[in-house]
Structure formats: C-alpha cells, structure tokens
N, C-alpha and C positions, 0 to 999 in steps of 0.2 A: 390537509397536509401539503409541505410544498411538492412541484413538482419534480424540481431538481435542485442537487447539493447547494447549485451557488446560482445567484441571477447576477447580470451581468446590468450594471449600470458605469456610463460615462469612463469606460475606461477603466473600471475595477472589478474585480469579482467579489459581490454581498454574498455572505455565508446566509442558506436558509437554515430554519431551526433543526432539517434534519442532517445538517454537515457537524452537531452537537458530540459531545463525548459525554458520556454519561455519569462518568467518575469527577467531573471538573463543573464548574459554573462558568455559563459563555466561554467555554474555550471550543476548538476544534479537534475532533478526531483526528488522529495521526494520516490514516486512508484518503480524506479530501483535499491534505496539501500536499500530499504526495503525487496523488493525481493530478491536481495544479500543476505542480512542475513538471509532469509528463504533457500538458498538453502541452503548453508555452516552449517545452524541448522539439515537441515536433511542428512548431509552426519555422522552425530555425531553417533557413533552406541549406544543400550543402548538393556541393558537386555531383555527386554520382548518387544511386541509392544507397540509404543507409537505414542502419536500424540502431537502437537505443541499444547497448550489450549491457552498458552499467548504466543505475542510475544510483546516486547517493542522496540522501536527504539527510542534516544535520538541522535540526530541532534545537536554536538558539534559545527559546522561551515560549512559554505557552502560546499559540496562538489564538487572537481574540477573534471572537465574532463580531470583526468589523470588516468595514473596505478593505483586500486588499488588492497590491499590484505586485507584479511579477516582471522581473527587466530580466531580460536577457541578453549575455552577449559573447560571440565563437572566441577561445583563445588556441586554440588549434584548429587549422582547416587544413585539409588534407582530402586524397582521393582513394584511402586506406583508412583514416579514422579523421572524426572530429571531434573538440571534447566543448562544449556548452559548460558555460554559469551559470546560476541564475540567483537571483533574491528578492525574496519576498520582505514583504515593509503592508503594517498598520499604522496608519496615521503619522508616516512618516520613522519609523522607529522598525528597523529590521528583527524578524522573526523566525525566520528561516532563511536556510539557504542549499542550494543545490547544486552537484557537478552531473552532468551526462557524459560516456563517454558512447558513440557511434561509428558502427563499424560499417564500411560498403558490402553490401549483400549482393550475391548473385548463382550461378548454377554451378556447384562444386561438387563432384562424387568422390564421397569418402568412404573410406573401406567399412564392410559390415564391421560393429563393436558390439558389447554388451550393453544392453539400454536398462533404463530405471522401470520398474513395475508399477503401471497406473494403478492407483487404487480404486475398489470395486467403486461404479460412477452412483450418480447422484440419486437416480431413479427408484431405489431400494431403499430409500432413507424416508425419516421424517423431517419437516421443517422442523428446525429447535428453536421451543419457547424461550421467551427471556424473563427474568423474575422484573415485574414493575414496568412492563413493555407498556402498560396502558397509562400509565402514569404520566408520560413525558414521552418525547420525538426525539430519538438518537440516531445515531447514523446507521450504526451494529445491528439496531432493532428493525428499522424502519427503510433504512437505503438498502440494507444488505438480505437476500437470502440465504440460510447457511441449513446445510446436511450434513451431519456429524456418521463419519466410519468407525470411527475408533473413540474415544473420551468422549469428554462434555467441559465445556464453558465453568462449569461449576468444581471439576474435578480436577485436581492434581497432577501434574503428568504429562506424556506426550499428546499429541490427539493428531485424526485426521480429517478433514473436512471440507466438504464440495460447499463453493459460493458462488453467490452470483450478484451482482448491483440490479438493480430493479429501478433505479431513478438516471436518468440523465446526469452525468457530474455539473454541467451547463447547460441554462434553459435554451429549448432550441436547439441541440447540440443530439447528434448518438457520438456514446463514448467510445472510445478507438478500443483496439485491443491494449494498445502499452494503459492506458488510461486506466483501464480494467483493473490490469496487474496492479501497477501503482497503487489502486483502492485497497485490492485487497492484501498484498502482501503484508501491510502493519499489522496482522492479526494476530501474527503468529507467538507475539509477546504471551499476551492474554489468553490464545488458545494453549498453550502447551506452561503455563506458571507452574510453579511447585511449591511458592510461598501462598499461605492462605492470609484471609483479613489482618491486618493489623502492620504488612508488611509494603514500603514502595517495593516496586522493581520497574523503573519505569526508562523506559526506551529514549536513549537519548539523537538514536539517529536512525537510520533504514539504506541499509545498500540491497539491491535486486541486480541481479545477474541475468540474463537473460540467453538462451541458445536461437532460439525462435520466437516472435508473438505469438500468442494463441488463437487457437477458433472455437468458436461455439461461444456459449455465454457463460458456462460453468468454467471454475478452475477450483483446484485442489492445494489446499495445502499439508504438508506431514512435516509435525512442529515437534520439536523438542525446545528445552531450555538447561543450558548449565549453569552452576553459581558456583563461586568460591569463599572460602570465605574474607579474601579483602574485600566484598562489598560490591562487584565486578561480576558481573552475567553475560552470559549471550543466548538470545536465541535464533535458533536457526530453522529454518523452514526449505524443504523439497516445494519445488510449484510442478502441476501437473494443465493438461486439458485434458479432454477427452481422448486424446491422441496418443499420449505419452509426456514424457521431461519433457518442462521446456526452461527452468531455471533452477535458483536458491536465492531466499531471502537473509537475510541477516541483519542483527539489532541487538546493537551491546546496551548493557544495561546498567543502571546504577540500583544498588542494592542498599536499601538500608529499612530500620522501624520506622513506621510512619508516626510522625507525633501527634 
C-alpha cells in the first residue's frame, strides 16, 4: 500500500491509490484536495503570525487521479487578516479552487463563556469496519482511522466520530494540524446522510471555520444533515480535539435520484 496520499514528483502532486474515493472510478476523495489546499495556504508567508480561520473548497469537477498543481496567490495582505487563492488544474484543465481567509494570532484573555461538550474520546470505541475494505485502497478505508460515538457509516442520521489520518498527506512530509482538519472535515457529508442508496447528495463544496488548530492526532466530528425538498442540502459538522471546540464544517449539497 502506498505510503502517503500523494508523492510528489517535478513539481506536482501524483495522487496514490489511497487518495481514491470509493463511490467514483479514478477520482479523488474530497479530504486529500482539501488538504492540498491547506498545505499550499500555509507555505504563503504573511507579516505577522497567522492562522487559517476560514478555508473554503469549491469542487469545480471531479477530480482525477492525475498530476496535479496548486498556484497560489495573496489578494489581501494585511497585519489583521490575509485572504489566499488558490487553483488546482489536472493536465492543464482547473478542478478546484480555494479561498483562505487568515487571521494574526497572539495572547488575548477573553472573558470565561460557555464552551461546546467534547464528545466521550476515542479510547472506548471500536475501529469501524468498512463493507469491501479488502477489495480495493480508499482513502476512508485505508488513510483514515475512525471511532464511531454515536451512529454508523451505514445508518441514517446524525453521527459522532473520532478520526485520525494514519498516512502522511505528502511522502516525506508529517501532516500539520490545519492539514489534518482539511482531511477530515469532508466526512461529515457521508457520516450524518439521511438518503439511502439510490439517492446523489453530493457535496459540491467545504468551508471549515476554525477557532484554534488542534492537538493530538484524534479530532471529532458531530454531523448532522438537512435537505429540502428543492433538491438543496447542507451538512453541517461540530469539529472537536481532545481538548474541546475548535471549529464547524459545512457543505451544501445537491440533491437529487441517481440515474
């Protein structure tokens, strides 16, 4: 199996087999371009310390398991915020595209508030099997470990669930924290569904909010999903660590029969 998500040749990043989606032929997981554009946001330098607050991903078209590159470039620089582009291109044909917005970080005491409830951590769970894991190298199956609090993969509904990456996203590389997040925040589509087989609901973008990076290697998501019926979903995901809140995910969706 490969080592990591993506190996790095000449200036692009080659998707390996387990940066794969499971539901698609040669395409990518939503998680590994997402984290792409998390790295390529933090190589961007910028005056003061900053951190990632927002990251958006818009999912132009599938993306293939080929070469890709990532260009970046600041349209805001600032010593309060900066806001990052970015666009991805296979074989010359853009695929994605991303905005970061980056706020300057430093030592601020804010008044006690009410905080979000971690959910019970990962330690009490079992790793969750996946049907056909042996069959084929997905990212979900194989890059990810997950521990289910509440629902199942297979069930309806909301769910809650400790993850962790267990591969490098680049060989050679440890994944940062925003990196991490990035991976896993796309889950939360497919953790918390309410349409069963026969139905799309498929994620046409990812914004992640962020309060803090996380620490440790575990992070939680608590997913829900609404639909309407023009055809129009969101789902929304709490992100945790070990520690407490540290964002929300979100991912509007297009609804419709699959043909």
């Amino acid at each position: 199996m490969s080592e990591a998500v993506f190996a790095w040749d000449r200036g692009r990043f080659v998707p390996q087999p387990v940066s794969r989606a499971q539901w698609y032929d040669e395409v990518l997981h939503g998680g590994p371009v997402a984290a792409l554009f998390a790295r390529q946001v933090e190589q961007v330098e910028s005056a003061v310390p900053m951190m990632a607050t927002r990251l958006t991903v818009d999912l132009m078209r599938p993306v293939p398991t080929k070469p890709l590159s990532v260009d970046t470039r600041v349209i805001r620089q600032g010593r309060r915020i900066q806001v990052v582009e970015a666009v991805m291109e296979a074989e010359g044909v853009e695929v994605a595209r991303a905005s970061a917005l980056r706020m300057r970080v430093g030592e601020v005491d804010v008044p006690d508030h009410p905080r979000r409830t971690v959910p019970d951590g990962p330690e009490g769970f079992e790793r969750a099997r996946w049907r056909g894991e042996d069959d084929g190298i997905w990212f979900h199956s194989h890059a990810v470990e997950m521990r289910f609090v509440e629902g199942d993969f297979y069930e309806a509904g909301p769910a809650t669930v400790w993850m962790r990456l267990v591969l490098p996203l680049v060989e050679g590389e440890e994944a940062t924290p925003l990196q991490r997040v990035a991976a896993m925040a796309d889950f939360g589509n497919g953790l918390s569904r309410v349409l069963a087989d026969g139905w799309w609901f498929i994620n046409a973008d990812l914004t992640i909010y962020l309060e803090r990076y996380p620490e440790g290697e575990w992070l939680a998501l608590r997913s829900r999903t609404d639909l309407d019926d023009n055809g129009v979903g969101l789902a929304q995901s709490e992100v945790f660590d070990g520690e407490g809140a540290i964002g929300h995910a979100l991912q509007s969706l297009f609804v419709d029969r699959a043909e």
